[in-house]
C-alpha angles and dihedrals in degrees: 000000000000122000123222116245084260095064137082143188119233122178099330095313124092114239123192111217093236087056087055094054093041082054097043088046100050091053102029092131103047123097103245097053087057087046088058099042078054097052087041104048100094091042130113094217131024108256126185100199111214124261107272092017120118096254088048102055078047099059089047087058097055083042097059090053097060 
C-alpha cells in the first residue's frame, strides 16, 4: 500500500503532519512536549518514542531537568 508524500511512519503507526501539529499545539505548554521539542531538534523528522522504549526514557530525562 503506497503513502502519500504527507504521511509518515513512526514507530510502526502512521501520523498525518497536520495530527503532529494538533498534537504539538494542545499541549504546547506541558513539559513533556518541550522534552520532546528538545530530543527532536536536531532531527530530520518528528518521532514520539513509545512508552518503555530507550528514546523514551530519554525524553523523560530531558523532561525532569526542566
Amino acid at each position: 500500500m503506497p503513502l502519500n508524500d504527507k504521511y509518515k511512519i513512526k514507530n510502526d503507526k502512521i501520523i498525518s503532519d497536520r495530527e503532529m501539529d494538533t498534537k504539538i499545539k494542545n499541549g504546547e505548554q506541558s513539559k513533556f512536549n518541550k522534552a520532546l521539542k528538545e530530543f527532536n531538534k536536531n532531527r530530520s523528522s518528528y518521532c514520539i518514542p513509545k512508552k518503555g522504549s530507550k528514546e523514551y526514557d530519554k525524553v523523560m530525562a530531558i523532561m525532569r531537568k526542566l
